[in-house]
C-alpha positions, 0 to 999 in steps of 0.5 A: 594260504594268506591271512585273508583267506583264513580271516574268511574262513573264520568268518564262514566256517563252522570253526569258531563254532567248534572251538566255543563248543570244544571250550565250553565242555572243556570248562563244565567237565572239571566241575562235572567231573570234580576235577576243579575243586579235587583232589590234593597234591594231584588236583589239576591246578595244584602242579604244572604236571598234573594240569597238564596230565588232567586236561590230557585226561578230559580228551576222552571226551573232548577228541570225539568230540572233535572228530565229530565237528571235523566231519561236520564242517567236511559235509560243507561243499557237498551240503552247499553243492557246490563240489562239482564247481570247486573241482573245475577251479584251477587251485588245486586240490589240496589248496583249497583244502589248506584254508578249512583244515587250518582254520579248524586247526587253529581254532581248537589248538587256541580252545584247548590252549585256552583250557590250559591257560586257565588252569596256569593261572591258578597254578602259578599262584598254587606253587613255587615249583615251575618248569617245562616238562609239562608242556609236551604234554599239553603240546600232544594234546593240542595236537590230537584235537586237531589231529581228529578234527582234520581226520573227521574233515577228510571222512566227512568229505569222502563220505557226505552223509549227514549220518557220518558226523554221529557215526565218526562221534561215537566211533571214536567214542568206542575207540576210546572206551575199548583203548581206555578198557585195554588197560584193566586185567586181573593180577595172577597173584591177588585175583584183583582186577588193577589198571596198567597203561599199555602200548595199546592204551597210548593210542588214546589221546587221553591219560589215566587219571592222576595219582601221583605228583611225582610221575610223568610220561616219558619221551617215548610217549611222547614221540610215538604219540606224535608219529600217530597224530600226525599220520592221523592228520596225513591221512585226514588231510590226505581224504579231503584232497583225494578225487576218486576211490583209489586215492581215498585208499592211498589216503589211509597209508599215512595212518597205517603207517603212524600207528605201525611206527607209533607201536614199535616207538611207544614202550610196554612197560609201565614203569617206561610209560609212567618215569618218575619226575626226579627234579620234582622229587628233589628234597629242599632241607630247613634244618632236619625238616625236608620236603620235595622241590614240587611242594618247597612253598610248604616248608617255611610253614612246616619248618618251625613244627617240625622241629617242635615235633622232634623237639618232642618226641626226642625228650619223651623217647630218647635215643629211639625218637626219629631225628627228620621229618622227610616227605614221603615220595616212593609210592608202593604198588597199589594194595601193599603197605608201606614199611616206615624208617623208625629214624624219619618221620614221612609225612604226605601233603594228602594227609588231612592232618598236613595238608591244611593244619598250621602251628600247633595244630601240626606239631601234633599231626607230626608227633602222631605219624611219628608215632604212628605211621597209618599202615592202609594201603596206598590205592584205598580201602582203610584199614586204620582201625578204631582201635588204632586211632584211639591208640594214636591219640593216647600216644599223642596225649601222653607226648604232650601231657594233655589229650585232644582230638587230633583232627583228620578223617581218622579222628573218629570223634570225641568217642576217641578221646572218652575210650582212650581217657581210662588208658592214658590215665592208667599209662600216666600212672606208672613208673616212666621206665613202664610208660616208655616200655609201653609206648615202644612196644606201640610204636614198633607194632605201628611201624611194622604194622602188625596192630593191635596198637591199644593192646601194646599201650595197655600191657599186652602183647601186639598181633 
């Protein structure tokens, strides 16, 4: 296939149009979705993994979408009737079919490239930390689309009715929806239903949602994803050349075989889907003050608070006072609570004290977590009580000599400074050996989270 064939194909075919339609939705559904302006350290223009793993992810719309329009453009030669002609040409078969297919290919390839490209350029101005890992991953994306487009092309062929492109659309549509519900069972230990990728669930173009910045899909992944595509494609390109029954039943072969050799490459176990992206993860240091490589465009902001917060707690604790501030990158299984260093403070950017505060302001967000740590599960559902935040604010207080709002989605408010008042005032007031017995009895029930955190602060004995 030439240029010129293609030119021409780009001109009459209904790819140009595929790929304005593939691109627009694309572009809404991020709004739609509030994948653009969401969500912290995973928002998809925050890193170069979570872009990639986020328009990965709005592939549950955007494949059947493509199959659709494949086989819609492969009703062509039979809407125009004109197959009967064609099959008389002396080109063969599957010459004729190269400059469709690849027109369409080309197309969607160049929407979805698009797509990433202008989430890059966001990125690249978001972060310091660039790579190359993300791109497989952008890279099997491109490669389903047109993988689905060129299937749909070949069914659209094999059956010309112009019933198929709906049926197609919303086939594929099930298949992702069952694909994307094969992932949820219930846990035996808790009764709760939780969400775990599969080797079934990996025959989706599409990806979980992004939880965690630190996390890839491994090379398995993306080599058995590969090997079903492109048995997908065979098979699709396969149809559009095939001349009778028989050959459309061949056709298929190719499918059957990516997904049978895509099964035995592809890993079952969810911590071989999902690997930890060590690189990421590495620690860049300023002194006592250490964040993860993903996020070292942050430390020269934090370097000079954190310090100030040590600085601190060492001179109102002493010898028990934390000696680092670390960010915090092993991420529990989803519903248990942490269990914090007494020696280290762990910081995350998706807390609100951190991820926007500057200065001051931040100095007394790392002097809370250093005191206390929140104890609420990793996957949601807070259970940072009232009590807990006015405790958290007292200690701060009492670190710093005077009592302000600490700022954050678990600063309840100005109540917080009114009921915490009396007992700051009551802890001032007695000896410095009492006030220090006090604040330990807080922090070591905040670092074990066993609660009743205002309790200790008061004199009396935590849960």
């Amino acid at each position: 296939m030439n240029t010129r064939v293609l030119r021409i194909e780009l001109k009459r075919s209904l790819a140009p149009w595929a790929g304005v339609v593939v691109l627009a939705t694309a572009l809404v559904f991020p709004y739609l979705l509030g994948v653009a302006t969401g969500w912290g350290t995973t928002a998809w223009t925050a890193q170069w993994t979570s872009l990639a793993l986020w328009t990965r992810g709005l592939l549950f719309y955007l494949w059947p979408l493509a199959v659709g329009l494949g086989a819609l453009q492969g009703l062509r030669d039979h809407r125009s009737k004109v197959s009967e002609l064609l099959t008389s040409t002396p080109r063969h078969a599957w010459h004729r079919a190269a400059a469709p297919a690849g027109a369409m290919a080309a197309v969607l390839a160049t929407a979805f490239a698009l797509l990433v490209l202008q989430g890059a350029v966001q990125v690249f101005a978001n972060t310091a930390y660039t790579h190359l890992g993300w791109l497989p991953i952008s890279l099997v994306g491109a490669l389903s689309l047109v993988a689905g487009a060129v299937l749909g092309m070949g069914a659209g062929r094999a059956l010309p009715s112009v019933l198929t492109p709906p049926a197609l659309t919303m086939s594929a549509f099930v298949f992702m929806t069952l694909m994307h519900m094969s992932q949820t069972r219930t846990d035996p230990a808790t009764g709760f239903e939780i969400r775990e990728p599969n080797t079934l669930s990996l025959l989706s173009p599409a990806v979980a949602e992004v939880s965690d910045v630190f996390v890839t899909l491994s090379a398995p992944v993306h080599l058995g994803q590969t090997v079903w595509l492109l048995g997908m494609a065979a098979t699709g390109f396969a149809l559009l050349v095939a001349a009778g029954p028989r050959a459309r039943l061949v056709a298929l072969t190719p499918l059957v075989a990516g997904a049978v050799l895509a099964l035995l490459v592809l890993p079952s176990d969810p911590r071989r889907i999902y690997v930890a992206d060590r690189t990421a993860a590495e620690m860049v240091c300023d002194g006592p003050v250490c964040v993860t490589k993903a996020h070292q465009g942050r430390l020269p902001d934090l370097a000079d608070p954190g310090e100030k917060a040590l600085r601190l707690l060492r001179g109102a604790l002493g010898g028990r006072a934390p000696a680092s501030v670390h960010e915090y990158v092993t991420v529990p299984w989803a519903g248990s609570a942490p269990r914090w260093p007494r020696e280290t403070v762990l910081i995350s950017f998706d807390d609100d004290m951190i991820a926007t505060a500057k200065g001051e302001v931040l100095t007394r967000g790392l002097i809370a977590i250093g005191l206390v740590p929140e104890c609420s599960p990793i996957s949601g559902g807070g259970s940072v009580t009232y009590d807990d935040v006015t405790a958290r604010t007292v200690a701060v207080g009492w670190v710093l000599g005077d009592l302000q709002r600490l700022g954050g989605s678990t600063d309840i408010g100005i109540d917080t400074i009114e009921r915490g008042r009396p007992v700051w005032e009551e802890l001032r007031a007695l000896p410095r050996a009492e006030q220090l017995s006090r604040v330990n009895a807080m922090r070591d029930a905040a670092l074990s989270c066993e609660g009743g955190l205002l309790e200790a602060l008061k004199g009396g004995a935590s849960r």
